[in-house]
N, C-alpha and C positions, 0 to 999 in steps of 0.2 A: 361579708368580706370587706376590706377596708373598701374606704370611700375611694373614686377617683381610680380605679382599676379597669382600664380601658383598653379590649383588644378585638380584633375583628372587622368588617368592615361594616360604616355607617351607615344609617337605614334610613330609608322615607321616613315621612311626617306622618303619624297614626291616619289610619283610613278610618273613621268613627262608623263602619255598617253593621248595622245589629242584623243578628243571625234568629232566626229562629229557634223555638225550642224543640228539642227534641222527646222520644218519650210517650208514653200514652197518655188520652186523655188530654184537654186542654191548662195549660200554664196557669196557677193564682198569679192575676194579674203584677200584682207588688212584687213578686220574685222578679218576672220579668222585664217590667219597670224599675226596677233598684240597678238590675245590671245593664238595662241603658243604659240608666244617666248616668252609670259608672265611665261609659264607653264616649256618651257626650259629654257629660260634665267636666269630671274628672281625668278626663283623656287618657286613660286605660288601651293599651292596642286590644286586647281580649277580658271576655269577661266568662264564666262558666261556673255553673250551679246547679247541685244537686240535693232532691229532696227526699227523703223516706217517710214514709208515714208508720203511722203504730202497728201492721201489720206485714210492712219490711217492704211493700211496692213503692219503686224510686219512679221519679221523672228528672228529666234533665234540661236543662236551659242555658242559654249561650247567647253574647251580643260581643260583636266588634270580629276583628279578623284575628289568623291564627297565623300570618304571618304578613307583614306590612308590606314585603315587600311584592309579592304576588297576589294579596287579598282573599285568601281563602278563608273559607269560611272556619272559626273554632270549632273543631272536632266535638260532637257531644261525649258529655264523660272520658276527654282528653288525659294522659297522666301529665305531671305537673310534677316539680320538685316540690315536697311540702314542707324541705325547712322543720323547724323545732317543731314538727306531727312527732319528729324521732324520738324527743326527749322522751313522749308516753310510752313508744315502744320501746325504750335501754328500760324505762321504771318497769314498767311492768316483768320485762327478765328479771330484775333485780329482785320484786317483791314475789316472783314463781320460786327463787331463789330461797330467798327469805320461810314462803311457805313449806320447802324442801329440809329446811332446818339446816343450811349448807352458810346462809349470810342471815346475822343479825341487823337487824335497824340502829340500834343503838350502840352496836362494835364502833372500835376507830377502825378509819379508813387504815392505818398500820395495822391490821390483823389480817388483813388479806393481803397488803400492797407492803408489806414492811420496807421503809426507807425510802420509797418513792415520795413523797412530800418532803421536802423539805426547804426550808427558803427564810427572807426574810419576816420573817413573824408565821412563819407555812411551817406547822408540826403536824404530821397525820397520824399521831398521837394525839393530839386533840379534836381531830374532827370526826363525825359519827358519817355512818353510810345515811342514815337521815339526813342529814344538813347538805351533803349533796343533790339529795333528789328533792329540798324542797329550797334551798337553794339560801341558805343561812351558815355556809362554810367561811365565808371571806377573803375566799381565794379569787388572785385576781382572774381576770377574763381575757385567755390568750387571742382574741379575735381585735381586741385593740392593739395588739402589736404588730398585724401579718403585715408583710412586708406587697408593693403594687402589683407583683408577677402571681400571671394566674398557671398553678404549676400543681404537680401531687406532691401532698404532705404526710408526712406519716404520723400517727398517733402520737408518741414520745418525742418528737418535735415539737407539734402544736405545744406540749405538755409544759417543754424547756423553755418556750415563749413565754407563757404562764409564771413558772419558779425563778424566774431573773427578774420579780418584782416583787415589792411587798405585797404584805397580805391589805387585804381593805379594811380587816376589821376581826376584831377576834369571833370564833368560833362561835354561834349561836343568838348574837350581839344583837342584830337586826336580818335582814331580808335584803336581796339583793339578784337581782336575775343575770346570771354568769353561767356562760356554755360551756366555761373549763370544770362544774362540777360534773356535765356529764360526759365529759372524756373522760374522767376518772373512774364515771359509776360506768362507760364502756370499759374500762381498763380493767377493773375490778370484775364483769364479768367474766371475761375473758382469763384473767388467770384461775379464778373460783372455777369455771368448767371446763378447762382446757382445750376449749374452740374459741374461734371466732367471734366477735360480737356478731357479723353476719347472718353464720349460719345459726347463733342460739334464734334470734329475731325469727330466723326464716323458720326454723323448727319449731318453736314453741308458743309462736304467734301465727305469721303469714300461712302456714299451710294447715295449722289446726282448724283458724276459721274459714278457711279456703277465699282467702286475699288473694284474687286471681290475678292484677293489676297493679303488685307491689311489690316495693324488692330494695334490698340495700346495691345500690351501686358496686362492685368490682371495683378493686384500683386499680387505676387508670380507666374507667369504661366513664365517658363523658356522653356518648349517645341514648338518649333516652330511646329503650326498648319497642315502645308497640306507639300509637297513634297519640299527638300531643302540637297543640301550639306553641310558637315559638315565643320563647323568655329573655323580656328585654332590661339590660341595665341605662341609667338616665343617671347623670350625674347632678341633674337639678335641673328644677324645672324649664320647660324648654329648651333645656339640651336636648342633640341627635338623639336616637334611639341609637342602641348597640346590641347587638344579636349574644345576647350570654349563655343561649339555651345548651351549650356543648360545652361551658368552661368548667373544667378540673374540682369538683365538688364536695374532694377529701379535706378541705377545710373542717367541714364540720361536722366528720363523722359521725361519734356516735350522740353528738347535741342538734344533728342537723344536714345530715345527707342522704336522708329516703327518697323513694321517690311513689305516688299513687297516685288516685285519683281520685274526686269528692265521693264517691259513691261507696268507693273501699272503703277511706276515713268514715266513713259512715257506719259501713258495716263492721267494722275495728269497733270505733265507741261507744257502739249498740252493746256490741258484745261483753264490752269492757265492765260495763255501766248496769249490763244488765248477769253478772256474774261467771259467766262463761272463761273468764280466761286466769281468774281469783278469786283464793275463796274470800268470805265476807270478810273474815279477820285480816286480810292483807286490804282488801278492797276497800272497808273501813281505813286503816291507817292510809290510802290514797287519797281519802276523802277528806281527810283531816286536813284544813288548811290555814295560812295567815294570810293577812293580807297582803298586797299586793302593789304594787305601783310599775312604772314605765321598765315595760315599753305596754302594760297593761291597760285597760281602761277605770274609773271612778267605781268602784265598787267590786272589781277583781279580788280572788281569791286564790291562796295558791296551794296546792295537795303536794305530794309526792308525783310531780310528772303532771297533773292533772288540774285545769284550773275551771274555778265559776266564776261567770259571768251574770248580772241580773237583767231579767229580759223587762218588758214595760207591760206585759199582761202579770207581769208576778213572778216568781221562783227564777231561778236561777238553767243555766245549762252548762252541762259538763262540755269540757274537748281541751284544746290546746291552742293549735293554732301555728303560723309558721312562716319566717320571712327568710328566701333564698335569693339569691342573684338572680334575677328574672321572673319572679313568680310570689304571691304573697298569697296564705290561703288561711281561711277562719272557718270553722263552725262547730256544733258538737250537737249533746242530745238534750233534750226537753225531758222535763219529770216526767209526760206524759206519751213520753216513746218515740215524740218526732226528730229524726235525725238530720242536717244540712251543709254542705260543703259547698263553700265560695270561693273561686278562684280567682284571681287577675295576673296579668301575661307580664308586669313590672313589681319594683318596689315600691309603693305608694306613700305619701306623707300620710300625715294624721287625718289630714278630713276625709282624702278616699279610704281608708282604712275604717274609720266614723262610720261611712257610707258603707261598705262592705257589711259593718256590726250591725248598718238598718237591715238590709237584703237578709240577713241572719233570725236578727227579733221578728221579722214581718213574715217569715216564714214557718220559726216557731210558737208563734203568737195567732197565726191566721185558725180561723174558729171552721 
């Protein structure tokens, strides 16, 4: 959301108490060590992570409080807004789509959406449903224009943010990570099936793999559902804390208004990853990737929806990853079947963010 979006009332100064892990079986130290020093270090008010092993048994771990202002302990396997987690699940509609023979990859975005693009240097004529989900359209990015008020927006709004600017770049040119491709590739589902982005997500994802702790938001529904720490906005460092866990989250629909928890995203990109929700031939074109730059890390890669990461024992992990207004969460799976979700209760700069990517490697790295 734009920077400097401020409502609510101001909150104590982080309570840095690490919570215990939850879960059977004793914690790999380094997991729950990375989420301290997240909580001391980095001054995180909560921190939360969850691990799968290769034969789908999680544990969970948590340090720092779940709300600053009463000190409660972070919930284990709390849900959390996960932010751009969404962007995998609009690709994935897109490429069940695709395998349905209903949307090509390489169509213009005008074979489905006729006349919705258009702008300065914006022809959806020229742009393919590919260059949306891998994110080489050079449409601009409507989240640089929202305006300070936290309010609901609707789809074709955000949209008009977007088309009252030039484009960034012609069609296919370079790479560039913009949320307004997946309002379009939401938009595009929605008229290709004549539902909801919602309910395709919840039908053809959420309840196939039995995502018990996940849901696309309701408009207007700001209260997160079942058990969750609260998520704070900072407008820089050592500023107040601000309670943003309720604010209005239609901003970023279908590029970024989910809501789960590490242990779901887990069970999501096990699935994803391991064939379940695609067949090879779409699941291949997901895997196909370019590289990558900010808000990515030095050796990022980017698929359809789906990005790698290189870990420091070797190979890479699949996931995504995802930054909302109170909540910033990382993880994905190991070639060798380990799955991990990192959560923190803020938006973080680069180095707790760094720091989130250790708790990540150290977990799918540990022997």
């Amino acid at each position: 959301m734009a920077a400097g979006v401020v409502a609510g009332v101001m909150v104590m100064g982080v309570l840095a108490v690490p919570a215990g892990a939850v879960g059977p079986g004793a914690p790999p130290v380094a997991v729950q060590r990375g989420l301290d020093r997240l909580v001391r270090d980095d001054g995180v008010p909560g921190a939360l992570a969850s691990v799968q092993g290769r034969q789908g048994h999680s544990r969970t771990y948590t340090a720092g409080v779940g709300d600053v202002v009463t000190g409660v302990e972070v919930p284990g396997d709390g849900q959390v807004r996960v932010g751009s987690n969404t962007k995998t699940f609009t690709a994935v509609v897109v490429l069940q789509l695709v395998a349905e023979g209903k949307v090509a990859l390489d169509a213009s975005v005008e074979t489905y959406l006729p006349g919705l693009l258009r702008g300065d240097g914006i022809d959806g004529r020229q742009i393919t449903v590919r260059q949306l989900l891998q994110h080489t359209s050079g449409l601009p990015d409507y989240t640089h224009y929202l305006g300070e008020d936290i309010r609901f927006y609707a789809p074709g709004e955000l949209l008009d943010l977007a088309l009252a600017h030039e484009a960034h770049f012609a069609p296919g040119v370079k790479w560039e990570y913009n949320n307004t491709n997946y309002l379009v590739a939401g938009l595009l589902v929605e008229k290709v099936t004549g539902r909801s982005l919602a309910e395709q997500i919840e039908r053809r994802v959420v309840r196939r793999i039995g995502l018990r702790h996940t849901y696309f938001p309701a408009p207007g529904e700001v209260a997160l559902r079942e058990r969750h720490p609260r998520g704070y906005d900072q407008e820089s460092a050592g500023a107040p804390l601000v309670d943003a866990t309720e604010w209005d989250p239609s901003w970023a629909w279908a590029a970024g208004q989910m809501v789960s928890t590490n242990s779901d995203l887990n069970r999501f990109f096990s699935a994803l990853l391991s064939g379940r929700l695609l067949p090879k031939a779409q699941l291949d074109q997901m895997r196909t990737t370019v590289a990558a730059t900010y808000p990515f890390p030095a050796g990022a890669r980017y698929g359809l929806g789906l990005v790698s990461r290189p870990l420091s024992c070797g190979g890479v992990f699949w996931g995504h990853g995802g930054s909302m207004t109170g909540y910033e969460t990382l993880g994905g799976v190991a070639g060798n079947g380990r799955a991990v979700g990192v959560a923190v209760t803020t938006q973080p700069g680069a180095t707790t963010k760094d720091h989130m990517g250790d708790v990540v490697d150290a977990a799918l790295c540990a022997r």
